[in-house]
MIMI-864153 format. One line per 10 residues: number of its first residue (from 1); for each residue z, x, y of C-alpha. Coordinates in steps of 0.1 Angstrom, whole numbers, plus 5000, padded with zeros to 4 digits. Each point is the difference from the previous one (the first is absolute). Last residue first. Layout:
BEGIN
NUM> Z,X,Y | ...
END
This chain:
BEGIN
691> 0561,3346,6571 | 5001,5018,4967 | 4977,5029,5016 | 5033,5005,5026 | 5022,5006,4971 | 4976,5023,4985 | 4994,5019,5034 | 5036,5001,5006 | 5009,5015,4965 | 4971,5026,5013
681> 5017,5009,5033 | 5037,5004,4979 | 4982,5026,4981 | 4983,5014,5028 | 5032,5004,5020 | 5017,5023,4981 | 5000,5030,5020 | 5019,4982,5026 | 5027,4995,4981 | 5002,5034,4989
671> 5004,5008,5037 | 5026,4973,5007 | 5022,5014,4972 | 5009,4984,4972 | 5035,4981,4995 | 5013,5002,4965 | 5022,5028,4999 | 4996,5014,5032 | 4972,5007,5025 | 4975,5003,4972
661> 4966,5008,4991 | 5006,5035,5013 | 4959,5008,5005 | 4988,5037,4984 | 4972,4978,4980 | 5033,4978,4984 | 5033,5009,5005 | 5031,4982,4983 | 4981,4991,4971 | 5005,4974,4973
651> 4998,5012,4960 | 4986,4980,4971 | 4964,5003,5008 | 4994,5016,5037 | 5023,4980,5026 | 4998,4982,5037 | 4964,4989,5002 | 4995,4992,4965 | 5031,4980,5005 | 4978,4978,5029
641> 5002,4966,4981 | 4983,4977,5026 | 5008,4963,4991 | 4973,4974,5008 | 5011,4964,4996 | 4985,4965,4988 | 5011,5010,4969 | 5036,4990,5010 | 5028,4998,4972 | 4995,5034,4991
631> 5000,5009,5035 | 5036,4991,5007 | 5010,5022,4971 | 4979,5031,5016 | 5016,4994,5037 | 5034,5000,4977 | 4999,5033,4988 | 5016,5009,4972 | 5026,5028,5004 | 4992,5036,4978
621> 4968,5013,5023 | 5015,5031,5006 | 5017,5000,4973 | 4971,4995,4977 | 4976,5017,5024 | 5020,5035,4993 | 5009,5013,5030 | 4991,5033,5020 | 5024,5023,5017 | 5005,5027,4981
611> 4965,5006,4994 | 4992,5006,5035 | 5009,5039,4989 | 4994,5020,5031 | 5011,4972,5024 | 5030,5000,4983 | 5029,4995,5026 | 4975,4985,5026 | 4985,4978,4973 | 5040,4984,4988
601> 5005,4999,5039 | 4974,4977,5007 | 5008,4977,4969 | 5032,4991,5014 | 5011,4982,4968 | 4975,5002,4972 | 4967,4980,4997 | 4994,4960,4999 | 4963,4996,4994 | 4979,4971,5023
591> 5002,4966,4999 | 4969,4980,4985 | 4986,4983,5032 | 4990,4965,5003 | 4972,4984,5015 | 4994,4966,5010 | 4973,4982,5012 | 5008,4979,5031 | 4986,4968,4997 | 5026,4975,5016
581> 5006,4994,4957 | 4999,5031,4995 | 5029,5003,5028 | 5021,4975,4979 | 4995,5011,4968 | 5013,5038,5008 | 5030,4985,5019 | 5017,4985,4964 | 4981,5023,4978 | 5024,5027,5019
571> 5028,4983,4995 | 4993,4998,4961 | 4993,5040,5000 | 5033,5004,5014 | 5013,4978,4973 | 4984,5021,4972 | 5013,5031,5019 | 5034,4988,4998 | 5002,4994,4965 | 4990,5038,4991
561> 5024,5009,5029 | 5028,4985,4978 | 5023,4973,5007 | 4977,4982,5023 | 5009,4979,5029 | 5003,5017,5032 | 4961,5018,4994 | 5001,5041,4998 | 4974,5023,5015 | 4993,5030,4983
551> 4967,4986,4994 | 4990,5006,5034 | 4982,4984,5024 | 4961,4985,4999 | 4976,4981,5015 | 4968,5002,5021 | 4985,4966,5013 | 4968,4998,5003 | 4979,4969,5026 | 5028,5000,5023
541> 5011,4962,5011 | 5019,5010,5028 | 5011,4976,5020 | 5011,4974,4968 | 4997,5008,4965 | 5013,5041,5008 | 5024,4987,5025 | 5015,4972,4978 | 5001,5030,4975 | 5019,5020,5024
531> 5028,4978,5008 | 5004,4992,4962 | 5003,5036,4996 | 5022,5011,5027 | 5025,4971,4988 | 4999,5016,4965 | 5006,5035,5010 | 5033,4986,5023 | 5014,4987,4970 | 5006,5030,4980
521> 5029,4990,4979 | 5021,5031,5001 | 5006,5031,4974 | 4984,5019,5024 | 4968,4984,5002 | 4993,4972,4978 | 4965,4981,5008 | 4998,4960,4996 | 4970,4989,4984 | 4971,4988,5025
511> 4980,5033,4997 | 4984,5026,5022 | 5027,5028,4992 | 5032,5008,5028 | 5015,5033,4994 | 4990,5007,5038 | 4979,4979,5014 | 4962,5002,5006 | 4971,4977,5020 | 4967,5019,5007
501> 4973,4979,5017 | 4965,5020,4994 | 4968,4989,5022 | 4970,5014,4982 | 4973,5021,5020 | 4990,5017,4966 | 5008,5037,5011 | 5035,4986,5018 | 5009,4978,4975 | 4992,5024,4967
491> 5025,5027,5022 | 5026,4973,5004 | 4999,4991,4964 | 5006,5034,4991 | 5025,5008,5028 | 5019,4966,4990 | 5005,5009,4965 | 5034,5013,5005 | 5009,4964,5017 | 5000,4988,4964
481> 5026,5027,4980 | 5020,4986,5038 | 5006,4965,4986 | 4967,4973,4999 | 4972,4990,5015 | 4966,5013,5014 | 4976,4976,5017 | 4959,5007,5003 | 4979,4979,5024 | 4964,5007,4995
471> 4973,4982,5031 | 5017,5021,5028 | 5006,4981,5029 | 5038,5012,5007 | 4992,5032,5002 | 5015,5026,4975 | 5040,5007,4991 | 5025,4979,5003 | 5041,5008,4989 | 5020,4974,4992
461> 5032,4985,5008 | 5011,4966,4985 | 5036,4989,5005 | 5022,5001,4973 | 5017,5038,5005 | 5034,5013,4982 | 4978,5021,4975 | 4982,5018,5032 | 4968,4988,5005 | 4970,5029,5001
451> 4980,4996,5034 | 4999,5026,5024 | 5018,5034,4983 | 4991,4990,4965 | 4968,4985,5005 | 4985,5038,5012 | 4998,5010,4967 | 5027,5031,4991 | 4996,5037,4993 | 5031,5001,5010
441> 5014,5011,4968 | 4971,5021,4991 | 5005,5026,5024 | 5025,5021,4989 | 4978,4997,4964 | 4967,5010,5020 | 4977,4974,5010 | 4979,5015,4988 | 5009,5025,4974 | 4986,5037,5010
431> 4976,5014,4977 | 5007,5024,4972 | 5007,4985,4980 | 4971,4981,4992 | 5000,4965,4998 | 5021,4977,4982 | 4971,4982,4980 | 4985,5040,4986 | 4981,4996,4972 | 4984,4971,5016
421> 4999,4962,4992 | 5023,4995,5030 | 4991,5025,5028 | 4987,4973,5025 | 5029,4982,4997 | 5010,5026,5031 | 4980,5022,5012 | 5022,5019,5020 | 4983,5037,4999 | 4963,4986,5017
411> 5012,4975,5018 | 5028,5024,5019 | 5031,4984,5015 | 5018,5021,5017 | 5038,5013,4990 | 5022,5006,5029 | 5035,4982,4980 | 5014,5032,4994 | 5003,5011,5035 | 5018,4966,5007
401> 5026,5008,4973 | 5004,5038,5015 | 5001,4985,5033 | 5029,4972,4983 | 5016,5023,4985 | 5005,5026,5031 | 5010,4970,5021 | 5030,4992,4976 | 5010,5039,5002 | 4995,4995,5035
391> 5023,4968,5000 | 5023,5016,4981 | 5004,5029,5023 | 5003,4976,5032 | 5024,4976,4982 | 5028,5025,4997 | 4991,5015,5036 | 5010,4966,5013 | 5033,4996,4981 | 5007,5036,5005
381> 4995,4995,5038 | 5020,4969,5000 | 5032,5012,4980 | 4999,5034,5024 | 4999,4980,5030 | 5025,4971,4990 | 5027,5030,4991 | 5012,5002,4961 | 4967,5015,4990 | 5022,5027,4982
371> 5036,4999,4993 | 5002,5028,4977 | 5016,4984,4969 | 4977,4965,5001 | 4964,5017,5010 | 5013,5027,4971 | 5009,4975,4972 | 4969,4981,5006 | 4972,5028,4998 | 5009,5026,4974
361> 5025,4987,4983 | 4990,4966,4998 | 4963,5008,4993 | 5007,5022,4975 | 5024,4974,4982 | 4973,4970,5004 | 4974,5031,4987 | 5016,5006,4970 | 5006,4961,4989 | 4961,4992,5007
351> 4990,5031,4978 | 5025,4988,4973 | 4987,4965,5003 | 4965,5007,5000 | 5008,5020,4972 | 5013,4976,4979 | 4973,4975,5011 | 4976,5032,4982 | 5020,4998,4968 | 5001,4958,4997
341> 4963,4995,5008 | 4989,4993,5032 | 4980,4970,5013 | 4967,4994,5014 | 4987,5032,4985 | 4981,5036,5012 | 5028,5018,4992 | 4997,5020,5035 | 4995,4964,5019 | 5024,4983,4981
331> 5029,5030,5008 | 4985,4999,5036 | 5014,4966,5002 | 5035,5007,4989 | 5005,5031,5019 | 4991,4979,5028 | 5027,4971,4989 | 5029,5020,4992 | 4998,5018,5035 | 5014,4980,5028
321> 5024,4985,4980 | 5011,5028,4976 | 5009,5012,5043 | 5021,4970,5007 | 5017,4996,4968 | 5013,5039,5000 | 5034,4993,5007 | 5003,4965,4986 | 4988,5015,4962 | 5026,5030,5011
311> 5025,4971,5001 | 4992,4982,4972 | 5003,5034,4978 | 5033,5008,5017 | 5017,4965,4994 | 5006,4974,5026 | 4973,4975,4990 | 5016,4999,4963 | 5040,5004,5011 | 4992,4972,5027
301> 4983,4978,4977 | 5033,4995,4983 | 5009,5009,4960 | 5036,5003,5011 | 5017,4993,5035 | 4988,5001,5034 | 4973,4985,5019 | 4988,5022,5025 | 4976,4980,5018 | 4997,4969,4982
291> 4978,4986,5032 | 4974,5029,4993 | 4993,4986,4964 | 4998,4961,5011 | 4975,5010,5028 | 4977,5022,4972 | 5002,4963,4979 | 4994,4979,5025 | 4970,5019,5009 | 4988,5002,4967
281> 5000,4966,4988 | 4990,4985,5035 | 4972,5020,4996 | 4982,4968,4979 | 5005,4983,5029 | 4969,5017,5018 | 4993,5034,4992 | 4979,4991,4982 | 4984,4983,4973 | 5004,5009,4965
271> 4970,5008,4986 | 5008,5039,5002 | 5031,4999,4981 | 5037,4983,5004 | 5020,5003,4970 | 5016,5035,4994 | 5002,5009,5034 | 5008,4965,5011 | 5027,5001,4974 | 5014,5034,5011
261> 5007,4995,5033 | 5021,4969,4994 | 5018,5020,4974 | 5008,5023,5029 | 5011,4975,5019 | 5023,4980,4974 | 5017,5035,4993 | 5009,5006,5031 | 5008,4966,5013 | 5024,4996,4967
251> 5019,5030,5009 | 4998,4990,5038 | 5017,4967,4991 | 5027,5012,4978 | 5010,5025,5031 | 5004,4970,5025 | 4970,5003,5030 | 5015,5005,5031 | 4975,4988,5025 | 4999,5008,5037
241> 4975,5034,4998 | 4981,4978,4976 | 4984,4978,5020 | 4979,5017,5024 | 4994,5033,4972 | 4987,4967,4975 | 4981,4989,5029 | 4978,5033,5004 | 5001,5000,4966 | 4981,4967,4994
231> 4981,5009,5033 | 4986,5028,4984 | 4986,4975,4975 | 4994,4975,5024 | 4972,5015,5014 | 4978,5003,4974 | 4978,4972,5002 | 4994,5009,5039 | 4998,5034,4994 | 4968,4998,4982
221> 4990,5022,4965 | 5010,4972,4971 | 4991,4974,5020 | 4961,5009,5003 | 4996,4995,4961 | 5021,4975,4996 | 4981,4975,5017 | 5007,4965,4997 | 5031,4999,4983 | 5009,5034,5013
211> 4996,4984,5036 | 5019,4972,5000 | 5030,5019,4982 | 5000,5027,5026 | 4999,4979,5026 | 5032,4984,4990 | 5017,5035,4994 | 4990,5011,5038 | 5014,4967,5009 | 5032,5002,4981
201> 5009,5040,5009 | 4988,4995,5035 | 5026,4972,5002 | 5027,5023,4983 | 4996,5027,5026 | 5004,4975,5027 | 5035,4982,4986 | 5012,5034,4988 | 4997,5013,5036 | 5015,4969,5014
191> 5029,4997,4977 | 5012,5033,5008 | 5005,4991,5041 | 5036,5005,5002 | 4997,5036,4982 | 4974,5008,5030 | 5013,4990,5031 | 4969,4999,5015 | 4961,4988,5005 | 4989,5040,5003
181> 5011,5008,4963 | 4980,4967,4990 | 4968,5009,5015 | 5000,5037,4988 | 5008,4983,4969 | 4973,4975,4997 | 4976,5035,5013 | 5014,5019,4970 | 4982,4974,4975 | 4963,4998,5017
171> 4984,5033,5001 | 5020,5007,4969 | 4981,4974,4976 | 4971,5019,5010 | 5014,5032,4988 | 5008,4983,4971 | 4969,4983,4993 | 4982,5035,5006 | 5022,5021,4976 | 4993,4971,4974
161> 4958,5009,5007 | 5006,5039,4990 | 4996,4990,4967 | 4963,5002,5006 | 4999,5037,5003 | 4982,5012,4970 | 4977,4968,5005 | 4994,4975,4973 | 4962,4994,4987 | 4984,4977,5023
151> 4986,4974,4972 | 5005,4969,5018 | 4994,5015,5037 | 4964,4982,5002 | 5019,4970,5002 | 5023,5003,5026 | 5032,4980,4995 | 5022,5030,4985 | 4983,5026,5024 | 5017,4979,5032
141> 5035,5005,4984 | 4991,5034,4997 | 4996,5012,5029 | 5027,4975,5015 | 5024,5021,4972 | 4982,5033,5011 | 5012,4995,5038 | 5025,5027,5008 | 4981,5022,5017 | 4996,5030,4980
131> 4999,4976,4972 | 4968,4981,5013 | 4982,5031,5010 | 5010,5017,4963 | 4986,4961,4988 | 4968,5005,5018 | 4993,5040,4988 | 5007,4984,4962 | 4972,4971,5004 | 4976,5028,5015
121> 5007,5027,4970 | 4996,4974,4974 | 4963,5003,4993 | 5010,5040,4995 | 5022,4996,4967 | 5033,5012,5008 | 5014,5032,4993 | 4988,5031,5024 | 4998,4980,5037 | 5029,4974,4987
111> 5022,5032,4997 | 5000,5008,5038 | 5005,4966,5004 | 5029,4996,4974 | 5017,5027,5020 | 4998,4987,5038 | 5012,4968,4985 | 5033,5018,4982 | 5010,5025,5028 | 4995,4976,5021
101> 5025,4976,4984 | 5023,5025,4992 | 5006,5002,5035 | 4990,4966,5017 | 5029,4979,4984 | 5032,5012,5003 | 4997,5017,5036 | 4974,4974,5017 | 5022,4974,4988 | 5029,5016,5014
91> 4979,5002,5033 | 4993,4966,5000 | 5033,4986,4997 | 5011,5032,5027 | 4979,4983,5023 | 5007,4962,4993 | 5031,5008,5013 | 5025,4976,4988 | 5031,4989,5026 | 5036,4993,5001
81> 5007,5038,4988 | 5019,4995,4966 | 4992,4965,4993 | 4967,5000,5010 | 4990,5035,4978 | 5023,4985,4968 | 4983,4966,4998 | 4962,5026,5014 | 5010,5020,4963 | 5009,4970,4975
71> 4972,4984,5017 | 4980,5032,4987 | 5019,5003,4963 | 4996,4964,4993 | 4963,4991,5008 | 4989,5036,4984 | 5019,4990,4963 | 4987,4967,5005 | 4965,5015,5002 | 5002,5023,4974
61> 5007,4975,4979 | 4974,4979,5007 | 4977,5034,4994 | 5015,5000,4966 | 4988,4972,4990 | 4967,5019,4991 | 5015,5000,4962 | 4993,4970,4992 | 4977,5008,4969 | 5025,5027,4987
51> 4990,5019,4973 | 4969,4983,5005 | 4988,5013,5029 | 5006,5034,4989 | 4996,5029,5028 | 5005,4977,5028 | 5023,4978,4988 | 5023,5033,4993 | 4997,5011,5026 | 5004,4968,5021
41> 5032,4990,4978 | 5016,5037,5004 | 4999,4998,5038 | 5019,4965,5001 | 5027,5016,4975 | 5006,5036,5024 | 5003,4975,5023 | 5026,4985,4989 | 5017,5032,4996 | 4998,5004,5034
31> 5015,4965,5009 | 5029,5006,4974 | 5003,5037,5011 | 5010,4983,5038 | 5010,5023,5029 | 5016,4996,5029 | 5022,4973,4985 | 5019,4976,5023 | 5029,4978,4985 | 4995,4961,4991
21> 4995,5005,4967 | 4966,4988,5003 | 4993,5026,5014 | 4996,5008,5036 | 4970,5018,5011 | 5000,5031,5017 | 4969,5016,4994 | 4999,5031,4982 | 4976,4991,4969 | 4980,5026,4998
11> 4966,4996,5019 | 4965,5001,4982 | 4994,4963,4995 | 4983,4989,4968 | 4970,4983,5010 | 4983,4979,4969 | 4972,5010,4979 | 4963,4983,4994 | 4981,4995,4971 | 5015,4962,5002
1> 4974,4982,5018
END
């Protein structure tokens, strides 16, 4: 997940850490102006991916930077009093960070309430909780593995998750040097602290490349896999205060860094993975800059990073932080586009630039000139009155979320596919939408909660429903576009006194070709389907078996996703003939229309004018599907085409009889579901009559 910023630290750089000249500097343009670099990549990443595709390396960056400027601070802190207070660490953090911070969450929630469309009031109230706290990157971390998250339009605050990983990191890093102040003579006993700091730097970096090369998704938020990259400074500030580096060589380290910076930017792009090794690049590079220091002589980095525009990018660095990315996200929401166009990105970035400089005159210049929350009491009492008023501001979404979600189902208003062939198949407008668009997204069958696999899952789980001497037994396979039919089928069970077994997994399709999901063999989808058709032939023999997944799907092998649907269907043949064989009739379902991105939103935004959010069939039907390929080849099966269920003519609906047919794109809602269980009841019924 790259639509997410780094943490630029707030502090000026007035920690005494010794150059790599070898005498102490107070303060360091070089570092600051680095900064001012780092900050520049995320915004400009952010407002045109592909002016710079790798431009979310800034955040490793901004992580050396942080490594080296705090060890630089608790080196100096041990060797000037014996001792580091993890006190007055805390409250310094509490002083740069919390400020401007509040100031910023407290802001974007107030704005959320006016801005954003309403189904993403809940998801917004969470991640102001989570930043508050200090937790958005574990937040998110476990939303990039769940499922139903997939199309969870980004937060205004979800940049906030590289603040948590680094005041994570800090619940850890000061206490190696509380422990190695107190073991001491501390200049005899250098080699220790560099010898600890640089194991957590290798094993937090090994982890990291496990686990991006088996799920990037949750390694890009978690402090484990990004550890090392504050520890990278952390042991660049251990090391360097006894290294004189020779003038040549700091020229060339300058120069080499940022160039180093500036090819992963330029290179790296979404479907690289990481952080992993890949960082390496990055890191190494924003460590090589800060060991030139201030490298002399013509054409040096020094003179660049040093320089008054660099320096005022530093200054403000923090604060364009904190608010580049919600001005950036209620620019999309105001234009009404997934991207911006070149005049309004310009004034994202003017706004974002005007309110950085506000916010440090106004807030961080004052807390730092004045002296305030410099006692524990005062730090601790903002800290906790700080996350109180976001918290209600969070709470105050999330009632006005919940408020909207109080729609009641009504059988005379929510008709359903019983208003197709009318003048009216939307409904009138009148009515309230059930469930309404807040709701739709959770408007969920019960198999998802008790019984859906997860990808990484090979042993069988089902769900059961019915007694277990009924004379009907009905199955239901296939990825989650098949566990949505599960309240229809369930319904036609419990009237008919059928026994229904439900087996789903995610981005997994009932077929013996091997499934690509992420850009990775899926293995595990075929091992869950040769488990489950020994199941099916063997215990439980069901007398239909309901298919179908999505077309969207891809297969390992095939170039195209044309190919790859003709050798999806082939799987399929490949477990169809089997169970037809046992005597299980099969049936296979035609998948339903693909609609826009977060549907729900697009009919809470125009809910007067529904228009806007239809589909034409063509491109809503525009992959082939491969349960319809497989069937060619098998006349012995019964496919149920429901289209005339989901769209009038040439154009596909995204309400139908007052009823959201969808929970997002291509996921319908429980309810509508439901309401289509007659069709499915009378493919049954023909299957059954070919007993």
């Amino acid at each position: 997940m790259r639509s997410v910023t780094t943490n630029v630290q707030s502090a000026r750089n007035t920690v005494a850490a010794p150059p790599a000249g070898g005498s102490e500097r107070r303060f360091l343009p070089e570092v600051q102006g680095l900064r001012a670099v780092a900050v520049a990549l995320v915004l400009v990443y952010h407002v045109d991916h592909d002016l710079l595709p790798g431009g979310y390396v800034g955040v490793d960056v901004f992580f050396v930077i942080s490594g080296f400027l705090i060890t630089s601070l608790l080196l100096r802190e041990a060797r000037t009093e014996g001792r580091v207070s993890l006190g007055q660490f805390y409250i310094r953090r509490i002083r740069r960070i919390l400020p401007a911070a509040s100031v910023v969450l407290a802001s974007t929630g107030l704005a959320a309430f006016w801005l954003l469309p309403e189904p993403r009031l809940a998801e917004t109230a969470k991640e102001l909780a989570a930043s508050a706290l200090y937790v958005e990157n574990l937040f998110l971390a476990d939303q990039s593995v769940d499922y139903l998250a997939a199309e969870s339009a980004a937060s205004p605050v979800q940049h906030f998750w590289s603040l948590a990983v680094e005041e994570q990191f800090y619940l850890l890093w000061p206490l190696l040097f509380v422990a190695w102040a107190a073991g001491g003579p501390l200049w005899g006993r250098r080699r220790a602290i560099l010898a600890v700091t640089a194991g957590v730097l290798v094993v937090s970096l090994g982890f990291s490349a496990v686990l991006t090369a088996s799920d990037a998704e949750s390694a890009y938020f978690l402090p484990q896999t990004r550890m090392w990259e504050l520890a990278a400074g952390g042991v660049l500030a251990v090391a360097a205060a006894r290294i004189t580096w020779p003038a040549a060589a700091r020229w060339v380290l300058g120069w080499a860094g940022l160039a180093a910076i500036g090819y992963a930017a330029l290179n790296y792009n979404d479907q690289t993975p990481f952080p992993g090794l890949a960082a390496l690049v990055p890191v190494a590079g924003a460590a090589a800059v800060i060991a030139a220091g201030q490298n002399g002589g013509r054409w040096s980095t020094y003179g660049l990073l040093a320089s008054r525009p660099a320096r005022f990018g530093g200054d403000i660095s923090y604060a364009l932080y904190l608010w580049h990315w919600p001005v950036i996200v209620f620019a999309l929401v105001l234009t009404g586009s997934s991207e911006l166009e070149p005049l309004y990105a310009g004034l994202a970035v003017v706004v974002s630039v005007l309110l950085a400089w506000a916010t440090k005159v106004a807030v961080e210049d004052p807390v730092r000139r004045w002296g305030l929350l410099r006692s524990g009491r005062h730090a601790a009492s903002f800290a906790v009155a700080a996350a109180v008023v976001v918290g209600l501001i969070g709470a105050g979404q999330m009632a006005r979320y919940e408020w909207l979600q109080n729609v009641e189902f009504d059988p005379v208003q929510h008709v359903g596919p019983a208003a197709l062939g009318t003048s009216e198949p939307a409904g009138s407008g009148d009515a309230q939408l059930y469930p309404s668009p807040v709701a739709a997204g959770d408007d969920l069958p019960d198999v998802w909660s008790e019984c859906q696999a997860d990808p990484g899952a090979t042993k069988l789980q089902s769900c059961v429903y019915g007694p277990d001497d009924a004379d009907t037994t009905v199955a239901l396979t296939g990825d989650s576009h098949a566990a949505q039919w599960a309240p229809a089928l369930r319904k036609i069970a419990e009237e008919r006194g059928w026994q229904l077994h439900v087996y789903a997994k995610s981005s997994c399709s009932f077929t013996l070709t091997t499934m690509e999901r992420n850009g990775n063999d899926y293995g595990k989808c075929t091992e869950w389907n040769e488990a489950l058709l020994d199941e099916l032939t063997g215990e439980v023999e069901p007398d239909i078996l309901f298919t179908t997944s999505s077309a969207n799907n891809k297969a390992a092998s095939a170039a195209t996703q044309s190919e790859g649907a003709v050798d999806i269907a082939a799987g399929m043949n490949r477990l169809w003939g089997p169970l037809e064989d046992a005597g299980t009739e099969v049936v296979a379902i035609r998948d339903n229309p693909r609609m826009a991105t977060r549907l729900p939103e697009c009919v809470s935004l125009h809910s007067d004018d529904l228009s806007k959010c239809e589909k034409p069939a063509e491109e809503a039907f525009s992959n082939e599907d491969p349960q319809l390929i497989a069937a060619e080849h098998d006349s012995d099966v019964e496919v149920v085409d429901l289209t005339d269920q989901f769209c009038t003519g040439a154009t596909c609906l995204p309400v139908i009889g007052n009823v959201m047919v969808y929970r997002d794109s291509h996921h319908i809602t429980a309810t509508y579901s439901e309401m289509l269980a007659p069709e499915l009841e009378q493919a049954a019924q023909n299957a059954l009559g070919g007993l």
